[in-house]
C-alpha positions as CSV (number, residue, x, y, z in Angstrom):
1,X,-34.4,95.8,14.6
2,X,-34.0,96.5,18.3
3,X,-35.0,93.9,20.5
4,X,-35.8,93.8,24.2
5,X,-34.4,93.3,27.7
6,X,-35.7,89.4,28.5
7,X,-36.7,87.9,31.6
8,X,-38.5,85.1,32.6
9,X,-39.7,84.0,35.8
10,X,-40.2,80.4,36.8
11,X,-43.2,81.1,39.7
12,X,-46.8,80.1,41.0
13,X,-49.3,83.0,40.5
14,X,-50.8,85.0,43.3
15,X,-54.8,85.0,42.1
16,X,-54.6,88.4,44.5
17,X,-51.8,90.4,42.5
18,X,-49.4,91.3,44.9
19,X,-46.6,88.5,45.1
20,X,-45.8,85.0,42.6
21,X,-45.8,85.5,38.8
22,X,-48.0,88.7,38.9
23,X,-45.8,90.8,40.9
24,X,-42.4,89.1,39.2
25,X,-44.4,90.7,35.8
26,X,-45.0,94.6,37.2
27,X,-41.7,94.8,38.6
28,X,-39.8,93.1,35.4
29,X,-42.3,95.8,33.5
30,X,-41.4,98.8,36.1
31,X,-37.7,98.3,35.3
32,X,-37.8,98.3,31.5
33,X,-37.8,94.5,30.9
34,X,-40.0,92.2,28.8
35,X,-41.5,89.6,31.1
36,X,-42.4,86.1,30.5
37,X,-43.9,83.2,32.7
38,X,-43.6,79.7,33.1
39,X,-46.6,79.2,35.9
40,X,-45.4,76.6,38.2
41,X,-48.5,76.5,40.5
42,X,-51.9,78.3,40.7
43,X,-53.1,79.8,44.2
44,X,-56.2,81.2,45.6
45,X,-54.6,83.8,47.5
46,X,-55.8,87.3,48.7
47,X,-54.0,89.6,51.5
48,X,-55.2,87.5,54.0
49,X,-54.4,84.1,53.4
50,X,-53.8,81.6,50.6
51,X,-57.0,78.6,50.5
52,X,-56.1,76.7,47.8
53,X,-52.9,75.5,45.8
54,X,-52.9,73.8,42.2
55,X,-50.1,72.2,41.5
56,X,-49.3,72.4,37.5
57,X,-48.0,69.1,36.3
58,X,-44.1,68.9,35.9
59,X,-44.0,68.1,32.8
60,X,-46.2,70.9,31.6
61,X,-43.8,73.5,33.3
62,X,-41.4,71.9,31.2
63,X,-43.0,73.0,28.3
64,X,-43.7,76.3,29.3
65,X,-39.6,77.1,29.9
66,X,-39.4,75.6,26.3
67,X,-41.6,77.2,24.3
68,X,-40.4,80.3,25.5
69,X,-36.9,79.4,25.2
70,X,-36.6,77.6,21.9
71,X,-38.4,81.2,20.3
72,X,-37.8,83.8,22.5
73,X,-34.8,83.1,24.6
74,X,-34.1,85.3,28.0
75,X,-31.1,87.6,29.4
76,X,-31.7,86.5,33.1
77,X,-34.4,83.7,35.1
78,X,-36.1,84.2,38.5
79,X,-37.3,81.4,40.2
80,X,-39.9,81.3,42.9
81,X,-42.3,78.9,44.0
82,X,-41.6,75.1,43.4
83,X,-43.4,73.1,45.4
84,X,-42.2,69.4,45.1
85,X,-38.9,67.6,44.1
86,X,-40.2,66.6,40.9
87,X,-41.2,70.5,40.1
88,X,-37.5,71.4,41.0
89,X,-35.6,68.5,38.6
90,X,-37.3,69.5,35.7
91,X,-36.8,73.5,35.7
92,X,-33.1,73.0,37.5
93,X,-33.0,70.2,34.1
94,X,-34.5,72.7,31.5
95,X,-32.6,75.4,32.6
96,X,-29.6,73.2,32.2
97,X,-30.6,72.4,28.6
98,X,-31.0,75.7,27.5
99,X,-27.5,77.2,29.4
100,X,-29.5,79.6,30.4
101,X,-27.3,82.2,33.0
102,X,-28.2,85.4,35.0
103,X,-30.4,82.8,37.3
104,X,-32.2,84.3,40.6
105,X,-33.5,81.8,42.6
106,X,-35.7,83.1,45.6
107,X,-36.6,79.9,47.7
108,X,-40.1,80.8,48.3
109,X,-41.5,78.3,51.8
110,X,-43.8,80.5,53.6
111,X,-46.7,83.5,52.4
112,X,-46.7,86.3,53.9
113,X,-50.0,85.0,55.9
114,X,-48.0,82.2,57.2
115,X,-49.0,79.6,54.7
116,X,-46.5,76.6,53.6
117,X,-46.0,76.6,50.1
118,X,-42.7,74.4,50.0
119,X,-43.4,70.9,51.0
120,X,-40.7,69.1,52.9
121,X,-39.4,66.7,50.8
122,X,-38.7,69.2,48.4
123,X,-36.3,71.4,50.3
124,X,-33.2,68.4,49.7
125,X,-34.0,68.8,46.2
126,X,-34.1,72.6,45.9
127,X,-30.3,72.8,47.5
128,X,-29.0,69.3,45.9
129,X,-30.4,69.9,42.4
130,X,-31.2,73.9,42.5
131,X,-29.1,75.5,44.1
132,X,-26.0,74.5,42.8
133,X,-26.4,75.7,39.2
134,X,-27.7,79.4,40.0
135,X,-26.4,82.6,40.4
136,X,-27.9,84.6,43.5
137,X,-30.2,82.8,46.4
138,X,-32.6,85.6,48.4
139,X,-33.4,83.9,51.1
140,X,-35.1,85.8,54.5
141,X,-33.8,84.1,57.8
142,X,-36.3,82.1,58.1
143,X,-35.7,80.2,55.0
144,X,-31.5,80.6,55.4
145,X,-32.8,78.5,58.6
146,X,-34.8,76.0,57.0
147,X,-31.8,75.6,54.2
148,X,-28.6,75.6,56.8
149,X,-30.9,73.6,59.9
150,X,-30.0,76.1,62.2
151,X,-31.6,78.8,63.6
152,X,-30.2,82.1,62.1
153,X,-31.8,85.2,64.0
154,X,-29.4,87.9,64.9
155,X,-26.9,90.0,62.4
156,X,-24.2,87.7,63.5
157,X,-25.6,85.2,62.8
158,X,-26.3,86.6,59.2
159,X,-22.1,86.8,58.4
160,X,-21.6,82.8,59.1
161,X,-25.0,81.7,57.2
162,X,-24.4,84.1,53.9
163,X,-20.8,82.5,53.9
164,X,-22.3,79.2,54.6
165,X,-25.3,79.5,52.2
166,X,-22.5,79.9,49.6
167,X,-21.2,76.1,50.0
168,X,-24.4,75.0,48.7
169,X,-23.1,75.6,45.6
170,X,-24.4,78.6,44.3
171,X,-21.7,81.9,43.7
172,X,-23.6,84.6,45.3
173,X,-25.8,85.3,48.3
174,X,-28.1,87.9,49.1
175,X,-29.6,87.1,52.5
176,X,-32.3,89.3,53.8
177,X,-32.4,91.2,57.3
178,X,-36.6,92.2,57.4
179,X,-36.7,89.0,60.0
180,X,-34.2,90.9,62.6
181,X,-35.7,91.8,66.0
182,X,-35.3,95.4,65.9
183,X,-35.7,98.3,63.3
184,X,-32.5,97.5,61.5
185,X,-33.4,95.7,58.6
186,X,-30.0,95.5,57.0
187,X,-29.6,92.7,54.0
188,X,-26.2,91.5,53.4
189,X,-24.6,90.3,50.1
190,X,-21.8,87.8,49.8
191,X,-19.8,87.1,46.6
192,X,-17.9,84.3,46.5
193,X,-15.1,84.8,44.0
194,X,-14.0,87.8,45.9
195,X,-14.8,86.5,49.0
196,X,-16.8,89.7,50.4
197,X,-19.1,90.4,52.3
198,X,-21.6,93.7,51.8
199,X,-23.8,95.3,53.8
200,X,-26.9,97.3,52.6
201,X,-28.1,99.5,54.9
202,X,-32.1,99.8,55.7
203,X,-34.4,100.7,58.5
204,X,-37.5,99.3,58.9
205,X,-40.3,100.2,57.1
206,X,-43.5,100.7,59.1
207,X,-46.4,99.5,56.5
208,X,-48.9,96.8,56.8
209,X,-48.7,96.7,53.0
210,X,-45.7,94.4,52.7
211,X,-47.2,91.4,50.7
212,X,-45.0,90.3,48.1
213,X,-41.9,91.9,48.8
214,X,-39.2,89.3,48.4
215,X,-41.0,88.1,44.9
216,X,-40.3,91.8,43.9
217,X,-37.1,92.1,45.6
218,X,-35.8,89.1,43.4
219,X,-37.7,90.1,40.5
220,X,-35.9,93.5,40.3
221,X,-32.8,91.9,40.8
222,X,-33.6,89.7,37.8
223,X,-34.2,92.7,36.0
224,X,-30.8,94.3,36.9
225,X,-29.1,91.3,35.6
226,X,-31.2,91.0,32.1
227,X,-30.4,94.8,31.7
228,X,-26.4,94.0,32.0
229,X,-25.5,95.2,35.4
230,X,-23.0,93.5,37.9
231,X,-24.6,91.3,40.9
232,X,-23.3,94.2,43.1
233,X,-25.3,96.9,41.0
234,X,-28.2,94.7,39.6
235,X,-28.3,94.0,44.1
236,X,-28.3,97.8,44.9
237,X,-30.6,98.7,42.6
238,X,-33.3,95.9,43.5
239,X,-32.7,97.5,47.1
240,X,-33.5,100.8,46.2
241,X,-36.6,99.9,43.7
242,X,-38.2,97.6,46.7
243,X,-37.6,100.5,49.3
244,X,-39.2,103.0,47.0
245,X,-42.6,100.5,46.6
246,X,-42.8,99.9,50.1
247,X,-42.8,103.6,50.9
248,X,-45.0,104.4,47.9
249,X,-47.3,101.8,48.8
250,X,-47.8,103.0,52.2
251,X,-50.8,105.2,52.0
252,X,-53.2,102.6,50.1
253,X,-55.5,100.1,51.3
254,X,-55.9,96.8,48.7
255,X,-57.6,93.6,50.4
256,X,-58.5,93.7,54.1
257,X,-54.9,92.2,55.4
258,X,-51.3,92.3,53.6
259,X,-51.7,94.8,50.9
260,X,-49.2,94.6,47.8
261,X,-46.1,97.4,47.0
262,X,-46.4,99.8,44.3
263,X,-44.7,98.5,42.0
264,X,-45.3,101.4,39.6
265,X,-44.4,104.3,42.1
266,X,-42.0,105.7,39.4
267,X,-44.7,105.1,36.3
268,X,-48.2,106.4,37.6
269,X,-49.1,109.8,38.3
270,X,-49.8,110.3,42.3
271,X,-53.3,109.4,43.0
C-alpha cells in the first residue's frame, strides 16, 4: 500500500478562511500533502478584524497531537498560534514525546488587522520552552523584535537578528523582509551548521489581499519538509508557492478588508 505525505499543523482557526488552520490545510493540500489539525484556539475573524478568541483548553490540545500521532503519525509539524504559556508546554511537551522532527514554528503575535493574539507572558515561554526543540522559526520583523527586544527595521539589521535568532536554540532561521520600508521585500535564511546566510530575492507585491500569508508561507515550508526536501529547497519552494498566491490572488475581492491568497492558483481553472 502507498501511503501519504503527512503534516500536521498545531494552529488556531481563522472562522474567515484565509490564515490559522484553514489556510495551513489548502496550502498542505496545494502541495500534495495530507493535512491534519490540532486546533489550538477558535477565532471570529473576517478580513477586517478578529472579535472574539476561544481559547481551547491545554490539555485538550494535548489530545488532539495524540490521537493523531499514536494512529497516524506525521513527516513534518507547523506550529502557529499559541496563545499562553500553558498552551506552549504542552505541544513543545507532546512534540517531545512523540520525537516528532521536520518542526516549523511560525510565532504568530499580531493579525494582519492589528489584533494581539500572543499574550505577554507567553512569549518567555515560546523561546525558553519552544523554540529550542524546532527546526525553522518564520518570524516578520516585528516579531524577530518582540523575540530579540530590539527594534529590527532595516536589511542590516536583518543579518545580526537571523544570526541572533539562531542562539535561541533553534538550527535554522527564516526571517521575513515584507516589514522593510521600501519595495524590497527580500527574506533571508540562516543555517546554523553551515553558518550561512541566504538571501531570497523579492519585490513587493502590490495587493490588498495579503491576509494570511506567513500561515501559508510556513505551511508550504512544512510541506517541503514532509515531502523530503532540504531546509534550503523545502525554503525556496515555500518562496516561490507564496509569491505565486499573492499574484494569483490579486484580481479577487473576498471580505470587505484583507482578502486571503490563492492558495490553489496552480489547481483551479482561471475564473
Amino acid at each position: 500500500m502507498k501511503s501519504y505525505y503527512r503534516a500536521l499543523t498545531i494552529a488556531g482557526s481563522d472562522s474567515g478562511g484565509g490564515a490559522g488552520i484553514q489556510a495551513d490545510l489548502k496550502t498542505f493540500s496545494a502541495l500534495g500533502c495530507f493535512g491534519m489539525s490540532a486546533i489550538t484556539a477558535l477565532t471570529a475573524q473576517n478580513t477586517r478584524t478578529v472579535t472574539g478568541i476561544f481559547p481551547v483548553p491545554p490539555e485538550f490540545i494535548g489530545q488532539q497531537i495524540d490521537a493523531v500521532m499514536e494512529d497516524i503519525g506525521t513527516n513534518a509539524v507547523k506550529i502557529g498560534m499559541l496563545h499562553s504559556p500553558e498552551v506552549i508546554e504542552i505541544v513543545a511537551r507532546k512534540l517531545v514525546h512523540w520525537k516528532t522532527s521536520n518542526i516549523v514554528l511560525d510565532p504568530v503575535m499580531i493579525s494582519k488587522s492589528g489584533d494581539k493574539l500572543l499574550r505577554d507572558d507567553a512569549v518567555k515561554a515560546l523561546k525558553n520552552v519552544l523554540i529550542p526543540g524546532v527546526t525553522i522559526i518564520t518570524p516578520n520583523l516585528p516579531e524577530a523584535s518582540v523575540l530579540l527586544g530590539w527594534e529590527v527595521t532595516t536589511r542590516e539589521d536583518m543579518y545580526r537578528a537571523a544570526m541572533e535568532l539562531a542562539t535561541l536554540g533553534c538550527d535554522n532561521v527564516l526571517l521575513k523582509g515584507g516589514h522593510l520600508d521600501h519595495e524590497d521585500s527580500s527574506d533571508l535564511l540562516y543555517q546554523k551548521s553551515t553558518d550561512t546566510l541566504t538571501t531570497l530575492p523579492g519585490s513587493r507585491i502590490n495587493t490588498i489581499n495579503s491576509h494570511g500569508t506567513g500561515c501559508t508561507l510556513s505551511s508550504a515550508l512544512c510541506a517541503g519538509l514532509a515531502r523530503g526536501m532540504d531546509i534550503e529547497t523545502a525554503v525556496q519552494n515555500a518562496k516561490s508557492y507564496i509569491t505565486g498566491a499573492l499574484l494569483a490572488g490579486i484580481d479577487y475581492k473576498t471580505g470587505k478588508g484583507h482578502g486571503p491568497v490563492n492558495h490553489f492558483y496552480n489547481i483551479w481553472p482561471e475564473k
